[in-house]
Z-matrix of the N, CA and C atoms (Angstrom, degrees):
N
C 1 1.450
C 2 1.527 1 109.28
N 3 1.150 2 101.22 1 121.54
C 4 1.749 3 103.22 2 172.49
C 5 1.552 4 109.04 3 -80.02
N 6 1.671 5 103.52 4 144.04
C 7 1.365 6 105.56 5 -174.12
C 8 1.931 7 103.56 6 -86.03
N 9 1.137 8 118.37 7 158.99
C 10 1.195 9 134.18 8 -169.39
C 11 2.011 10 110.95 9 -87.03
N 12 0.973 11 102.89 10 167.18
C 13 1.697 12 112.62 11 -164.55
C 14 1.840 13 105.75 12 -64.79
N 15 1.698 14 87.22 13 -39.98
C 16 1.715 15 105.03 14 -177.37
C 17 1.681 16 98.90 15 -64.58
N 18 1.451 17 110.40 16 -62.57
C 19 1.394 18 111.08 17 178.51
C 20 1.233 19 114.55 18 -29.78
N 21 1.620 20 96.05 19 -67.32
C 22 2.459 21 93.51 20 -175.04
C 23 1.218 22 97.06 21 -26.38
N 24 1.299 23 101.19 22 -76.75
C 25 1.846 24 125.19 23 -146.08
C 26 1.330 25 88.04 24 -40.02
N 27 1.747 26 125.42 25 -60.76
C 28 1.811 27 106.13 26 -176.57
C 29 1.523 28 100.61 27 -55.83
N 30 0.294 29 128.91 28 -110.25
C 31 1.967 30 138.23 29 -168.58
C 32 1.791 31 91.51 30 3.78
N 33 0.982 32 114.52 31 -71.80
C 34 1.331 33 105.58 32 -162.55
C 35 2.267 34 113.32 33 -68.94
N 36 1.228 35 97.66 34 -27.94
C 37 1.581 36 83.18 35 168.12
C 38 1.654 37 113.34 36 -74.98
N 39 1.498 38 112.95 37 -32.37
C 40 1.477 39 113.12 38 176.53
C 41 1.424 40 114.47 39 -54.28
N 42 1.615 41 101.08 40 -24.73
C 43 1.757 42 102.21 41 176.36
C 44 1.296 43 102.07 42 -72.60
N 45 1.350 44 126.60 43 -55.96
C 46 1.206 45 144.04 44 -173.49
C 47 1.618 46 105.21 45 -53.67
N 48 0.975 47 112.10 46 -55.42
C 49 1.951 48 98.90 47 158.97
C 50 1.590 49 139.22 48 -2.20
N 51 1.970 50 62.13 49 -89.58
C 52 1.351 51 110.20 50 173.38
C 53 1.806 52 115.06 51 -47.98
N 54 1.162 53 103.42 52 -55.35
C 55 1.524 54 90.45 53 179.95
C 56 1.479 55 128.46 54 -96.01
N 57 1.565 56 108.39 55 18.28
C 58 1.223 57 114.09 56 150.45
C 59 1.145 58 135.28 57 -76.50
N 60 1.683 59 115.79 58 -36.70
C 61 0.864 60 149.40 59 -158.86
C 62 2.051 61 96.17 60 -77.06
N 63 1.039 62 101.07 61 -48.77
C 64 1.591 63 126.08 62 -171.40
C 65 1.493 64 90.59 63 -73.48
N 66 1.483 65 131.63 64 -70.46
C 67 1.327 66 112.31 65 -174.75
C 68 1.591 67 126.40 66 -78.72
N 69 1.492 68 106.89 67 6.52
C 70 1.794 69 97.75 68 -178.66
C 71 1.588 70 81.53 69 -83.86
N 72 1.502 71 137.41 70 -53.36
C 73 1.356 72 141.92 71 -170.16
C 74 1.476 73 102.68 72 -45.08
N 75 1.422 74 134.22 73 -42.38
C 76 1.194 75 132.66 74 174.01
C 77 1.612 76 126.32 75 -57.18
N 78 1.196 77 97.21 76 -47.88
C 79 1.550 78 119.66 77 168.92
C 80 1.483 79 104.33 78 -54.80
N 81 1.380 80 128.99 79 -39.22
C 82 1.224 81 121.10 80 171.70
C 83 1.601 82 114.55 81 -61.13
N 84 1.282 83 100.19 82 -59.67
C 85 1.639 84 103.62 83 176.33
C 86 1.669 85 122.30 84 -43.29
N 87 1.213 86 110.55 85 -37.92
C 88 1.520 87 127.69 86 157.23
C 89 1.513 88 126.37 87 -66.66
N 90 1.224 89 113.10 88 -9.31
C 91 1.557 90 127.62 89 -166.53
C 92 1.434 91 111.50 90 52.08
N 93 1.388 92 122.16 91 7.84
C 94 1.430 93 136.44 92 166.90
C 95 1.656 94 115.05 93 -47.99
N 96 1.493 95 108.75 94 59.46
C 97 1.661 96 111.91 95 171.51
C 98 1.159 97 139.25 96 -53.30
N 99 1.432 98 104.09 97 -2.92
C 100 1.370 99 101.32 98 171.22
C 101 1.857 100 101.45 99 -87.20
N 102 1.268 101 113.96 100 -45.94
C 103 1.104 102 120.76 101 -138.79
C 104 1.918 103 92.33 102 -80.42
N 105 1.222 104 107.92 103 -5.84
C 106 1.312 105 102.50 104 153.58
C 107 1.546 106 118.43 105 -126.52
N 108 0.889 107 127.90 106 13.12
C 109 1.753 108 127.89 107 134.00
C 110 1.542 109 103.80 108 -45.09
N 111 1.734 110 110.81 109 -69.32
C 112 1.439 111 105.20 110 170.53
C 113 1.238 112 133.49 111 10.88
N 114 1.489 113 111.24 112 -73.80
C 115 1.665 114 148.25 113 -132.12
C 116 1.630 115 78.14 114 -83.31
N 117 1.034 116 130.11 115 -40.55
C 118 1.747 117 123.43 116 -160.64
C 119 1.368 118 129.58 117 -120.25
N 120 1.437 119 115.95 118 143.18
C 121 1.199 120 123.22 119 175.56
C 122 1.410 121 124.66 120 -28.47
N 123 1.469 122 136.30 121 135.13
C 124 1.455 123 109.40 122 155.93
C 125 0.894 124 137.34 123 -34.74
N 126 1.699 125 132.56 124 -34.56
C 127 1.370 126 123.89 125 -168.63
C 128 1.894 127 88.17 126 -127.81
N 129 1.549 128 93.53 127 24.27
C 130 1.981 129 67.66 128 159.40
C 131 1.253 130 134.99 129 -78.72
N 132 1.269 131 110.58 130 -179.89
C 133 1.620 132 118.69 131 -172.55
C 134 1.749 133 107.07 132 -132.51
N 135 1.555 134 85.85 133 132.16
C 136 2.020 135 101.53 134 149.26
C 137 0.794 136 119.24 135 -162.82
N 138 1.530 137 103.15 136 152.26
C 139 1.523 138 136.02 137 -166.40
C 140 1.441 139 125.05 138 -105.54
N 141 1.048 140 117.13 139 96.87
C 142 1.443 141 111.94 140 170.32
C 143 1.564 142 117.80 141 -101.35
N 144 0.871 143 99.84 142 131.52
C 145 2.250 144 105.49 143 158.72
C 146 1.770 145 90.36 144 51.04
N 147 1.567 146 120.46 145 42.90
C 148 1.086 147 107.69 146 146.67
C 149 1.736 148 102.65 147 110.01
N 150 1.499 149 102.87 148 -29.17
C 151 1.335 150 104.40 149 177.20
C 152 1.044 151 132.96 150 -128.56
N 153 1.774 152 118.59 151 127.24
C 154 1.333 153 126.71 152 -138.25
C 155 1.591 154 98.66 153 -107.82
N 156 1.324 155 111.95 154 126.31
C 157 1.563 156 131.11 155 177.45
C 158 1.499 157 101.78 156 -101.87
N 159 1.769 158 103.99 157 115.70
C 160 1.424 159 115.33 158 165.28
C 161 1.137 160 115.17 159 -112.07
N 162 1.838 161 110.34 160 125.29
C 163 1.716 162 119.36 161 162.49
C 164 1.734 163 69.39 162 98.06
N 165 2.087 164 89.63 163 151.66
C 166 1.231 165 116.65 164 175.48
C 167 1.912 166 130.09 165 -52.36
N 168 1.674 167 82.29 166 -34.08
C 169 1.507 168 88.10 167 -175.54
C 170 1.601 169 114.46 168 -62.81
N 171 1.664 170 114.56 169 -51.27
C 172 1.376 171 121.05 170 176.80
C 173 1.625 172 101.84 171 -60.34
N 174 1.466 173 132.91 172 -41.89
C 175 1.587 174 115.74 173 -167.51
C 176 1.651 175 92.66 174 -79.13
N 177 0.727 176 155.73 175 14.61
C 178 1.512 177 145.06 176 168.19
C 179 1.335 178 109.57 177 -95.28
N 180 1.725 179 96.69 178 -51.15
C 181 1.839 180 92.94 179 -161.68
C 182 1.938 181 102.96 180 -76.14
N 183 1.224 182 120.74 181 1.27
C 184 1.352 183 120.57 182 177.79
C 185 1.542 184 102.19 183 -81.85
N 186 1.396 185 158.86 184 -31.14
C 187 0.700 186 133.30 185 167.22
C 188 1.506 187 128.57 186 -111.67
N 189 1.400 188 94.73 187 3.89
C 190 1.691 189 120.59 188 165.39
C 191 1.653 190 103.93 189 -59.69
N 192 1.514 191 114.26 190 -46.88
C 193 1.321 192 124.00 191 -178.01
C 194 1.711 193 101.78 192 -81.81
N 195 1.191 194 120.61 193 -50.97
C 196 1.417 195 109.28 194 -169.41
C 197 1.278 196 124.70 195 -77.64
N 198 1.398 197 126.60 196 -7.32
C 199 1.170 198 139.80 197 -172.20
C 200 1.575 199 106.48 198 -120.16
N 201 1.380 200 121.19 199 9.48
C 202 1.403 201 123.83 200 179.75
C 203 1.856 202 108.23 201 -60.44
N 204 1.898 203 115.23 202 -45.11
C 205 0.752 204 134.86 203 168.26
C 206 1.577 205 130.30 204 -9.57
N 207 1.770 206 110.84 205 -50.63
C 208 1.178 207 125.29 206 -113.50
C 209 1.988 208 67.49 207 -138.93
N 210 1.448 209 114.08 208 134.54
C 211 1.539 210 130.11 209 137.65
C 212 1.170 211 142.22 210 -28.74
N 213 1.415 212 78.96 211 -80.46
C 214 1.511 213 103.95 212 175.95
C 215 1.507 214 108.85 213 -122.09
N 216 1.545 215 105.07 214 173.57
C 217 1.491 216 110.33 215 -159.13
C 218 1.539 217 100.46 216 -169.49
N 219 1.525 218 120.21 217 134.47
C 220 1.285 219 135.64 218 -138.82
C 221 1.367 220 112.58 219 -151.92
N 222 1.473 221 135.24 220 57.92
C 223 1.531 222 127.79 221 -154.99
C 224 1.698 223 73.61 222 -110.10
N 225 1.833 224 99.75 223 146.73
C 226 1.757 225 129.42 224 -169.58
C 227 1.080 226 88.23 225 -130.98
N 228 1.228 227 129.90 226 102.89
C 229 1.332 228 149.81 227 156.31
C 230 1.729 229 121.87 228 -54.83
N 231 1.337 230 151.75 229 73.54
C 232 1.101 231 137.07 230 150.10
C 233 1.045 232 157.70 231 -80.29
N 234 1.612 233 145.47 232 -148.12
C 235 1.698 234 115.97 233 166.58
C 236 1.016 235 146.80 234 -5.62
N 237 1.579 236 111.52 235 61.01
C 238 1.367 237 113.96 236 -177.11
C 239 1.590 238 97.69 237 -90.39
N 240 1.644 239 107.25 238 132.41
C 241 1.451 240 124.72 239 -175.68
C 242 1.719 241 98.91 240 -143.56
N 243 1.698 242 98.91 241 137.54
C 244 1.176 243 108.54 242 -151.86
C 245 1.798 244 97.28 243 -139.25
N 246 1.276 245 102.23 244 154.08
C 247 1.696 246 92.68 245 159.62
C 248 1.222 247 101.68 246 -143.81
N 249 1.819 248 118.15 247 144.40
C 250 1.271 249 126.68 248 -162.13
C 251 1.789 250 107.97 249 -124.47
N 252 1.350 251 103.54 250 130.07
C 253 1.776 252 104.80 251 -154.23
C 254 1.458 253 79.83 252 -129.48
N 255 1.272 254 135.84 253 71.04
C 256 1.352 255 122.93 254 171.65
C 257 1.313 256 110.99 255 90.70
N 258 1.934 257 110.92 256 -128.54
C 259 1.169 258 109.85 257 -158.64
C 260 1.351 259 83.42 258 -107.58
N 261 1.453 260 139.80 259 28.23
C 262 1.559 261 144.78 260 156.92
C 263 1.657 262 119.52 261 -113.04
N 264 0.985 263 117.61 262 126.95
C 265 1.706 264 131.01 263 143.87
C 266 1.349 265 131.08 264 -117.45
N 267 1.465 266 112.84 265 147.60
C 268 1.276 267 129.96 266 168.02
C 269 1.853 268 114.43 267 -131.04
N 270 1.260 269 75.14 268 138.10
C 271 2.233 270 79.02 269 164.63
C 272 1.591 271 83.36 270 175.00
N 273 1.330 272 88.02 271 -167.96
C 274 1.930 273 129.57 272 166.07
C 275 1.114 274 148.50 273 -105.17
N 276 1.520 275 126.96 274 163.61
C 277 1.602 276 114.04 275 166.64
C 278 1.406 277 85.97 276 -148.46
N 279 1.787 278 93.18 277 177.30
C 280 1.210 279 117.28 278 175.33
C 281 1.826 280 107.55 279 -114.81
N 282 1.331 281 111.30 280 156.43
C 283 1.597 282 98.58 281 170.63
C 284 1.570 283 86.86 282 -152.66
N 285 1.508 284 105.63 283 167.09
C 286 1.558 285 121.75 284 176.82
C 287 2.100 286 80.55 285 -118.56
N 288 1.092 287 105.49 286 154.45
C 289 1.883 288 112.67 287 172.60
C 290 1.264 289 99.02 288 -140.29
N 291 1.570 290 120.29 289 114.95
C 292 1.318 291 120.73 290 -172.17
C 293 1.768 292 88.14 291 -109.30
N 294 1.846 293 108.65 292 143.64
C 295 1.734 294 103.69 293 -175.21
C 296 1.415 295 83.48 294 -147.13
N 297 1.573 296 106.49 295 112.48
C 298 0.912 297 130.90 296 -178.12
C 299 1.783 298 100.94 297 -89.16
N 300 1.028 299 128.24 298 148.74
C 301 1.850 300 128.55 299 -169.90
C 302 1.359 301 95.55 300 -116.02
N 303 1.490 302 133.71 301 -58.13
C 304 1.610 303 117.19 302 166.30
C 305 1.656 304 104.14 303 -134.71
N 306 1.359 305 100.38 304 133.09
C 307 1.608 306 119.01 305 167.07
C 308 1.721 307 118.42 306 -45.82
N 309 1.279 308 112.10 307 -29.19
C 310 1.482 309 102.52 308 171.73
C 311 1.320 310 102.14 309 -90.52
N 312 1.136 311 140.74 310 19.95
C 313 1.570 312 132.31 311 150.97
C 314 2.297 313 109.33 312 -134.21
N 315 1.466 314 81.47 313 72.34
C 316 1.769 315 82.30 314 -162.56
C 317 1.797 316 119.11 315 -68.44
N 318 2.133 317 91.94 316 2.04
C 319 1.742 318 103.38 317 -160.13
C 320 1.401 319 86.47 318 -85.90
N 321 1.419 320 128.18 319 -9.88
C 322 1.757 321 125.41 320 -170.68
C 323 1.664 322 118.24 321 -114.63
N 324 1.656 323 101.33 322 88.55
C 325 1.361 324 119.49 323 -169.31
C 326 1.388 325 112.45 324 -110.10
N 327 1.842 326 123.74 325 147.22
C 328 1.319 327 115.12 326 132.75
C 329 0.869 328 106.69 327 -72.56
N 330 2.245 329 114.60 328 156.88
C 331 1.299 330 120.46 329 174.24
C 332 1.525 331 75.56 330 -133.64
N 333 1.349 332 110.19 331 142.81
C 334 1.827 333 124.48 332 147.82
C 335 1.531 334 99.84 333 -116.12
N 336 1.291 335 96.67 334 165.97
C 337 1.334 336 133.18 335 177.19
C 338 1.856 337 118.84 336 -112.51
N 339 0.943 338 150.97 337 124.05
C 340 1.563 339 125.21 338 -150.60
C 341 1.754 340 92.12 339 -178.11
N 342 1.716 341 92.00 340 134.62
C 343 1.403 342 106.83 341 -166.92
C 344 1.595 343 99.71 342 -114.69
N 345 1.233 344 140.60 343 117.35
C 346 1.757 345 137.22 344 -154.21
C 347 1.361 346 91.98 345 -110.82
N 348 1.010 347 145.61 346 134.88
C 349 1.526 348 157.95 347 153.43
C 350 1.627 349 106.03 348 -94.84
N 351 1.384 350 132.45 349 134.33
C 352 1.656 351 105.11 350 -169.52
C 353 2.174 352 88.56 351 -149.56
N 354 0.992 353 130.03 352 171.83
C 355 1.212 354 149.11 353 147.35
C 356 1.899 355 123.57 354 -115.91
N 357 0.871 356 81.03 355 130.70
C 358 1.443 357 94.66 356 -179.25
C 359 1.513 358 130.39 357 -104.26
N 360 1.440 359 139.31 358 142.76
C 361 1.459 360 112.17 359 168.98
C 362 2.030 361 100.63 360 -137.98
N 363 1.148 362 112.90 361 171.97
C 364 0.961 363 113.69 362 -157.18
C 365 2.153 364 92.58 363 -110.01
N 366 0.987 365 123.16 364 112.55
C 367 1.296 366 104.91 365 -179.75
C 368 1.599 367 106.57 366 -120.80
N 369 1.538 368 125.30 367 -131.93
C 370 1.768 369 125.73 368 -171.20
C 371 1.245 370 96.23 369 -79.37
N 372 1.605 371 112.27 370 -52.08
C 373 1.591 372 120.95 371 -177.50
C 374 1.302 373 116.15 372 -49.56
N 375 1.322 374 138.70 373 -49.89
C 376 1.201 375 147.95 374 174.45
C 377 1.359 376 123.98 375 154.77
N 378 1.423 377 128.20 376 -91.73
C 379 1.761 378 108.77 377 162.00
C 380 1.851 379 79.02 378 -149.24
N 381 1.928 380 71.27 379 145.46
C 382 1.975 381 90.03 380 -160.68
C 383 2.017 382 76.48 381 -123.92
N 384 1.283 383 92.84 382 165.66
C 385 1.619 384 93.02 383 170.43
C 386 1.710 385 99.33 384 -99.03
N 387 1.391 386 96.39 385 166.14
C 388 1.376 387 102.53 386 176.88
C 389 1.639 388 123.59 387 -121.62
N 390 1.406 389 96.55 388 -29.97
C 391 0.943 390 82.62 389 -173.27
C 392 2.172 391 87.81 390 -144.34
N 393 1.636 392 125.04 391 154.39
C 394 1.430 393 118.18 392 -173.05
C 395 1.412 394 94.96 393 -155.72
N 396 1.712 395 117.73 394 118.33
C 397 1.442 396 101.52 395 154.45
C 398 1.533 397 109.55 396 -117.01
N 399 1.368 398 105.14 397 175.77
C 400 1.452 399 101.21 398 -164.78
C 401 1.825 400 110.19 399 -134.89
N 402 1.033 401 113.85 400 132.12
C 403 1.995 402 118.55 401 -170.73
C 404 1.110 403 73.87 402 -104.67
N 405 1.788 404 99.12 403 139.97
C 406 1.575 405 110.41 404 145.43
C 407 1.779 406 99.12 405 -93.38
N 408 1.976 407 95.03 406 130.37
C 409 2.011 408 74.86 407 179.20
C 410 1.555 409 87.55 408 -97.92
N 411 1.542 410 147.52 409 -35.73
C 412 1.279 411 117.05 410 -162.36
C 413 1.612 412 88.85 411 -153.00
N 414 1.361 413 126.48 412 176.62
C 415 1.265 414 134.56 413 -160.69
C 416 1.752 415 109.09 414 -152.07
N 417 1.202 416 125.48 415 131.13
C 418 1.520 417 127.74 416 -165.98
C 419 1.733 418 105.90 417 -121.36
N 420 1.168 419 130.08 418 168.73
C 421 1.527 420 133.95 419 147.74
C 422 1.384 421 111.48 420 62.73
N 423 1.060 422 152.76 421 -149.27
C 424 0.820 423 163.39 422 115.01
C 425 1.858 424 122.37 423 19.18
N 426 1.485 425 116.35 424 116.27
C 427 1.701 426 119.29 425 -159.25
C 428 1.914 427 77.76 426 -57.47
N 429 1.596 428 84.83 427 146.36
C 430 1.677 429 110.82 428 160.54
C 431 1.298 430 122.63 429 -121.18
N 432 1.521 431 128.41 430 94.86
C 433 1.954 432 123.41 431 179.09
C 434 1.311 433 103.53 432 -124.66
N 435 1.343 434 96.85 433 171.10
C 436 1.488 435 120.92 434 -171.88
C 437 1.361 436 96.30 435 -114.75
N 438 1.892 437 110.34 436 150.30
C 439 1.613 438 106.66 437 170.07
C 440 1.722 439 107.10 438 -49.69
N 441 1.144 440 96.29 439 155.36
C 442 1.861 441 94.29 440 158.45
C 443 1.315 442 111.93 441 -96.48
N 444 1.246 443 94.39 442 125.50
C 445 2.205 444 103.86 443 -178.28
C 446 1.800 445 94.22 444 -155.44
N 447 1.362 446 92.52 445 140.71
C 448 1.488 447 100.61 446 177.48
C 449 1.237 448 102.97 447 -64.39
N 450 1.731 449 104.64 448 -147.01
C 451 1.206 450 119.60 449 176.32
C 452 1.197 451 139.97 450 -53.04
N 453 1.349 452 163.66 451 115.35
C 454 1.163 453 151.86 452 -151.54
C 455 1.417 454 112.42 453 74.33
N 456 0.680 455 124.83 454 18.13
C 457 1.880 456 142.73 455 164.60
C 458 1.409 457 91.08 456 -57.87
């Protein structure tokens, strides 16, 4: 059975997701802020641990600031499952984020555990997310926090 025109197009934006999703997370590991500014809408939004960052500038400088700490940086991307309705998607992933604080001691890490729920839209640029919140489900090694800042943090 040959797959249909509609079919590609899902297959190929789910790729297209998918490897946004994979390289804005990379860009983090790199502290490469632009390259996950990238990943999002102008006026998207995410939420972590309660506090919701609107527009690129606030979702950058939240982990630009919270992750300044840390060397190195290690987000494991898995089950990302998505559904694509046009020029919209929604689904999830899973990631482990290993934050190492100094490389000459690499055995002394935070580890989280973290379940991402995200929306997506497809615009000129290509598909930006729009909207991402984030569960911490469990936490390992070394305490892991975020500054405390209300809204727009």
């Amino acid at each position: 059975m040959t797959p249909t025109d509609t079919e590609l197009q899902a297959l190929a934006d789910e790729r297209d997701i998918r490897n946004l999703i994979l390289s804005a997370w990379a860009g983090i590991d790199r502290k490469d802020w632009d390259a996950y500014a990238g990943a999002f809408a102008d006026d998207g939004e995410f939420e972590i641990l309660g506090q919701r960052r609107r527009g690129r500038e606030a979702i950058v400088a939240g982990p630009e600031r919270d992750l300044s700490g840390y060397e190195r940086l290690q987000h494991i991307i898995t089950n990302v499952f998505m559904q694509v309705d046009g020029d919209a998607a929604h689904g999830h992933w899973y990631a482990i984020a290993v934050h190492v604080p100094k490389v000459a001691a690499p055995a002394e890490h935070a580890d989280v555990g973290l379940h991402y729920c995200f929306r997506a839209a497809r615009s000129a640029d290509g598909w930006q997310l729009a909207e991402v919140t984030v569960e911490m489900v469990w936490s390992s090694g070394m305490n892991f926090e975020i500054a405390e800042h209300g809204d727009d943090a």
